[in-house]
Phi, psi and omega in degrees: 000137174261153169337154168282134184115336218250115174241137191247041176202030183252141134097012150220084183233040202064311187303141161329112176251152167258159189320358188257321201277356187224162193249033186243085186244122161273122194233138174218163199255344201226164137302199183258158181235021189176145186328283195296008181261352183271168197236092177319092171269209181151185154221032182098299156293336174223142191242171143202176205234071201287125157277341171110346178305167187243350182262301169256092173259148150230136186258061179304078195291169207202119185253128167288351196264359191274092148251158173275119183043168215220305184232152179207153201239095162282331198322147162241096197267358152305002170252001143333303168307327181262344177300284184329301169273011185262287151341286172299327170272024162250008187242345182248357181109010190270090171287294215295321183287326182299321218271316176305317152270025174263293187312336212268315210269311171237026129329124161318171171208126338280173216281000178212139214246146171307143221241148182295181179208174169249159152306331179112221197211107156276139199217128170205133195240114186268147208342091158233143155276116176068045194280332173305358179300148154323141179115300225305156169238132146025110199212082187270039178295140158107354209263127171250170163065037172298145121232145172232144195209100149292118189254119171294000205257322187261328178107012174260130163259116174244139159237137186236164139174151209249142172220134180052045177071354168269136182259152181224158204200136173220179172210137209213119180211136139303101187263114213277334188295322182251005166039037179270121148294106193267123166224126191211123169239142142236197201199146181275354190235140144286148198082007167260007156278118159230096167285166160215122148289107181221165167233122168242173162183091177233143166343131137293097149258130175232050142291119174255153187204145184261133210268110176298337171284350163234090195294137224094316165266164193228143161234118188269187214276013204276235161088038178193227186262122199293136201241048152208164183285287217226139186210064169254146168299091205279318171213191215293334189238024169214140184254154175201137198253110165226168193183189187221144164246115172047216174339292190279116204260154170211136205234139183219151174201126169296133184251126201241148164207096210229159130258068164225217201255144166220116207258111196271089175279339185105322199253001206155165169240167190218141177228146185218173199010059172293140142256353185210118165229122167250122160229129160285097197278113210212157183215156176210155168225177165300350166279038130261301166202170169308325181225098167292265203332306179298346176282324164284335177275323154334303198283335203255350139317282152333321182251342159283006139289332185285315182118164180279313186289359165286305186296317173295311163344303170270344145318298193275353141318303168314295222276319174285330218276296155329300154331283177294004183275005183210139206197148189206138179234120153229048142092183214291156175247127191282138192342086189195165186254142192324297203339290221317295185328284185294349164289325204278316182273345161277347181269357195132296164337084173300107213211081164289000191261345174277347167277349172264010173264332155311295174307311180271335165323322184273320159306307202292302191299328189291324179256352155284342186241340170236103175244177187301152152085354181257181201265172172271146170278151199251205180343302198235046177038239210248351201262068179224148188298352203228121163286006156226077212284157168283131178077002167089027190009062161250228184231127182253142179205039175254356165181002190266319170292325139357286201274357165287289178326324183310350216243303192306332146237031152282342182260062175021057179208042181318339189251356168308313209294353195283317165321303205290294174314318151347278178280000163276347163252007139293326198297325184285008148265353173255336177288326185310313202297272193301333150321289193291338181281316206272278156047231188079027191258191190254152163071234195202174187182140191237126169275190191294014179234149089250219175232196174316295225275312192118064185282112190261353168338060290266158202247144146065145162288040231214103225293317184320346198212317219292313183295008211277132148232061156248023204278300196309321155317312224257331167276325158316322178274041181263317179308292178308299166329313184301317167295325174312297190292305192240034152079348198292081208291328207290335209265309180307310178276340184270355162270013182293284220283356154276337186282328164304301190309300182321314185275044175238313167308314210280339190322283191294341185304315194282152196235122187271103155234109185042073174072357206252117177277133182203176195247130189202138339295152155200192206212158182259079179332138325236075174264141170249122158236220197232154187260148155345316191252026181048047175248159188269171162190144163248015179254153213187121176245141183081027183315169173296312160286345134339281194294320196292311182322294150347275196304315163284338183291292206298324169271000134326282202311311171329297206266350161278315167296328136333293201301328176282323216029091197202149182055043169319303176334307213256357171284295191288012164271293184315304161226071183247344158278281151029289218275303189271039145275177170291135165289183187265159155220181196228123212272175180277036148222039149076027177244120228288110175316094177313305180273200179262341151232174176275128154244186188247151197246111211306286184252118184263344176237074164317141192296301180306139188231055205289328219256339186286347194316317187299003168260307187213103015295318199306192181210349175272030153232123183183143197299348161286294183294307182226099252240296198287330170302282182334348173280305206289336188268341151341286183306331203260343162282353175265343184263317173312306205299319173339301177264032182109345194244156202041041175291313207204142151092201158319278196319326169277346195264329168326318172280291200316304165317305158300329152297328210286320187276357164287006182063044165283078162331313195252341170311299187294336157311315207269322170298327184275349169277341166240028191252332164267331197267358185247343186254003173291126169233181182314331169281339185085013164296126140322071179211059153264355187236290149212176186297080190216130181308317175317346193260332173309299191256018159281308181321285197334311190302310196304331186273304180335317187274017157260359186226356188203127148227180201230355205300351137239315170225206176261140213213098180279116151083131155233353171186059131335086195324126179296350185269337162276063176303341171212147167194203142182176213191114191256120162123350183297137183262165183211128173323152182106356203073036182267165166231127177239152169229160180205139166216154210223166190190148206355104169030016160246167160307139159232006181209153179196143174229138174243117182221141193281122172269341160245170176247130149187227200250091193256175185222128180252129175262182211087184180279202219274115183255168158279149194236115165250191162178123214049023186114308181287129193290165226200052191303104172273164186251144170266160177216163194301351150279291139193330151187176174231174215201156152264163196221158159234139161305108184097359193257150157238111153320081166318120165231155181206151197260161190301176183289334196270321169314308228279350197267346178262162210246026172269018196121154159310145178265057191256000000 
């Protein structure tokens, strides 16, 4: 019997829905009153930022291809000359003189790679006077009965809300097929819309201050020096915005269609005595193609001959077909507006149905932001306000571009992951350049950066991240995940020669000190600790995130070649790299050693959790195999936590994963309640401190890995948040290529469906379930996990544990 109230298969059972049936909505009663607080769409390539006003709106847009300037040769080739001593004096204990000539030698020139950029601003104003003066802010006065309803399942933003007796109503969507911005008002009486349309691209602010030159009045940040060439009007119904970032030009244009009169003043367009207004939006820069305007006028060709309701059909055709396919229910959520939900959950309140509205919330960023053919996402996926973004919103790869990723295919959205495959084979051509110019070595190396171009040069004067170069293994092994999940030999064979360069750099890299292979110089990202004479350095050879990295790449490389069959020569060369990295150890307070000895640690309750890798993203510290690691690494998140660390943000969604593979049940409750309810801003960006997406989809990966891992076998609910007593979850993946549905009652399994997209051997752990498929029993084998099974492709797999286990109250069945 299930609880009362409980449906474990409402709002995800696939099937088609309309907006009343499923409960993954974001609803608010007001707009937003400051950027990150607005409501992200996109298609990977074009993002925007709805504040949601209904008097003044702004739509702050994002082109992915829009960067400031465009590939630059940073290589610093003195440090050829310099490596060799450079070395030695970190082996003999000379840090600070190694660290001089390491800023003098390898520091990039100049010291930072190009940085993301915006796009501008669509501005629009309904029966406004004069709304566009300097100053003006955002303005939703006069308007009743507001709603605003993000539906995650189709990617449509409706705003409704009635003024002088007209109820008015938009929608607002990204189209990934017509590579569109869809915006369409109406109006209930005919002839009460008079829109004015304008396109900018000026600083943001939403700072308001009250304007002394009008007593009363307030003037916001809108305001300053125009970041474009040209803002004109191209025929009587598109207005078009161009310009330049350094190098790179760029075009963008509104197309407006309505019925009533649309008035070409040149500086905007006015659709006046409206009941239906559509505008269409379309952007290009030159890292695309050669004739922006014309690419863009095309596209808005197109989509205004196909009509709006054809685009939109196919738009939410698309966009739910990603969606629906994986979904998590932790029982009905109640009428309230998300604000409401998370004030409530910053006070203390516990709403598990607001963490499965959190989770496809991250699914929701993952199809908005990485689609095929789009750039990968950097800090702030695709969305940001600034020409001069914090940390330049590029790709950090000492964990933040990584953890954008971690989510896509245990969360079904397996071909999302493919930009990240992109840009690494930019990257292998600006990395060969820099192996060899920097060097002198073979294959390629990327340091703790790049960009838009792949720029692999080392970033920043900064000593704790600028020497690390082991992020490019750690992005090789994404190649590998990727194959794990969908079998995909072919993507596998055309990333072999970047994943080769890469093991060709470490070929030479590694440096043999007394039989032991180690990376020198490098840093534990981006941790420091203290020397003998009580100064601090973070330079260092052979950390603990090195060797684990190292170590999962170079047996990745093995078994691709075997798969490939290619390279034989080079598997006892890989491993024989293998066999002489440094092992992990374990320090005198039972916690897994960051460096190659215990030092005392500058900051103990560091963000970076580096030396855990071998737990989470890796798998080669895991409770089968190395059982006493798994202690160590227990303890050294408890001395973090101690001090301070993985309270908020990317650094906590980080913990949240690793508990999960220690299977800690009530940690990963406590995190994940406070990775939504402290870390949070209304929309559910990871933007209380500043904006960066990674922290949105490491939660997202943390929660999947409670609920499903696959990293030795298939391991059901496996750290099941003690506060989710029933629930379920449709859609999930598990390496080998399984699909799981799994559904729970008081915190036990009471169901599970597996269905194989390959035929073999699956293996589960726990105890012993029963197995059907058609109807027909299934004799699973026990094994020292817990049991297995033979599979067919496409066949679905029952598993459900007997009446007498399923009647206790213990727990997950691990």
């Amino acid at each position: 019997m299930q609880a009362s109230g409980f449906n474990p298969m409402r709002g995800d059972t696939g099937k088609k829905k309309d907006n009343t049936e499923h409960q993954y909505h974001l609803r608010y009663n007001a707009p937003a009153s400051v950027w990150h607080d607005a409501i992200p769409l996109g298609n990977g390539k074009l993002g925007a930022m709805a504040y949601g006003h209904i008097g003044i709106e702004r739509i702050q847009l994002n082109d992915d291809s829009l960067w400031y300037g465009t590939v630059m040769d940073r290589n610093n080739a003195s440090l050829k000359e310099n490596l060799q001593t450079i070395r030695r004096l970190i082996l003999s204990g000379n840090i600070h003189q190694a660290e001089e000539l390491i800023m003098q030698h390898m520091a990039g020139t100049p010291n930072c790679m190009r940085h993301y950029s915006t796009l501008g601003t669509l501005n629009l104003a309904l029966n406004r006077h004069l709304p566009f003066m300097m100053g003006w802010t955002p303005d939703s006065s006069g308007a009743e009965a507001y709603r605003s309803d993000l539906d995650l399942m189709t990617g449509i933003l409706t705003i409704t809300h009635t003024q002088e007796g007209v109820q008015y109503l938009r929608e607002m969507f990204v189209s990934h097929d017509f590579n569109i911005l869809c915006y369409r008002l109406t109006a209930s009486v005919p002839g009460a819309i008079q829109l004015d349309v304008m396109l900018n691209r000026v600083p943001i602010s939403d700072t308001v201050v009250p304007d002394d030159r009008r007593p009363g009045r307030k003037i916001g940040g809108s305001w300053g020096t125009l970041f474009a060439d040209s803002i004109r009007t191209a025929d009587d119904q598109t207005l078009m915005m161009q310009g330049h970032d350094a190098d790179v030009a760029f075009a963008s244009a509104a197309r407006v269609i309505c019925d009533g009169k649309l008035h070409n003043p040149k500086t905007q367009l006015m659709a006046r005595g409206c009941s239906e207004v559509i505008i269409y939006l379309a952007s290009s820069t030159s890292n695309r193609t050669d004739d922006l305007c014309g690419d863009v006028m095309q596209l808005l060709d197109t989509a205004q001959k196909e009509g709006y309701n054809a685009i939109r059909a196919a738009h939410v055709n698309d966009f739910s077909s990603l969606m629906n396919r994986c979904s998590l229910y932790l029982g009905p959520a109640p009428d309230e507006t998300t604000d409401v939900r998370l004030a409530k959950a910053t006070a203390g309140e516990r709403d598990p149905s607001l963490a499965a509205l959190y989770f496809q919330f991250g699914r929701y960023l993952l199809v908005s932001g990485s689609r095929q053919g789009s750039s990968a996402m950097n800090l702030q996926g695709i969305w940001n306000a600034d020409f001069m973004p914090m940390w330049d919103s590029k790709y950090t790869i000492n964990i933040n571009l990584q953890m954008n990723y971690w989510p896509v295919e245990a969360c079904n959205l397996s071909e999302l992951h493919l930009p990240l495959m992109d840009l690494l084979k930019k990257m292998q051509q600006q990395g060969r350049k820099t192996a060899a110019e920097m060097y002198g070595m073979r294959g390629m190396v990327c340091h703790h950066n790049t960009d838009y171009y792949g720029d692999c040069a080392p970033q920043d004067w900064y000593m704790a991240a600028m020497p690390w170069v082991t992020g490019s293994a750690w992005l090789g092994l994404h190649v590998w995940e990727h194959y794990l999940y969908s079998g995909d030999e072919n993507l596998l064979r055309e990333m072999y020669p970047v994943l080769k360069d890469m093991a060709l750099f470490y070929e030479d890299f590694l440096l043999d000190v007394d039989g032991k292979l180690l990376t020198c110089p490098s840093v534990s990202p981006e941790n420091r600790y203290l020397l003998p004479d009580g100064s601090d350095t973070p330079i260092c050879a052979g950390p603990a995130m090195d060797n684990q990295i190292l170590r999962e790449f170079f047996r990745a490389c093995i078994q691709i070649s075997r798969l490939l069959h290619t390279d034989a020569d080079l598997i006892a060369v890989w491993q024989d790299i293998v066999d002489r990295l440094p092992q992990d150890q374990i320090g005198l307070q039972g916690q897994l050693l960051e460096w190659d000895r215990e030092y005392q640690e500058l900051t103990p309750g560091m963000s970076h959790v580096s030396h855990l890798y071998g737990c989470y993203p890796g798998s080669s510290i895991n409770w089968r195999d190395t059982p006493a690691l798994m202690q160590a690494v227990s303890k050294s998140l408890a001395i973090r936590k101690e001090h301070g660390g993985g309270k908020e943000h990317w650094p906590l969604a980080w913990f949240i994963n690793l508990h999960a593979r220690l299977l800690d049940r009530e940690k990963v409750d406590q995190e994940i309640h406070q990775m939504i309810a402290h870390s949070t801003v209304r929309n559910f960006l990871n933007a209380t401190f500043v904006f960066q997406i990674d922290g949105n989809l490491g939660a997202t990966s943390g929660i999947a890995e409670c609920l499903l891992q696959s990293h030795i076998a298939i391991h059901l609910l496996p750290a099941l948040p003690l506060s989710w007593r029933e629930g379920s979850v449709k859609g999930l993946r598990a390496r080998g290529g399984c699909e799981v549905d799994i559904i729970w009652r008081k915190g036990r399994l009471t169901k599970a469906s597996i269905t194989p997209h390959r035929d073999g051997q699956i293996s589960v752990v726990g105890e012993m379930l029963t197995v059907e498929c058609d109807g027909a029993s299934v004799t699973p084998d026990k094994t020292d996990l817990g049991f297995s099974f033979a599979s067919k492709r496409g066949k679905i797999y029952q598993l459900r544990p007997s009446p007498a286990n399923l009647d206790h109250d213990q727990g997950s069945v691990c």
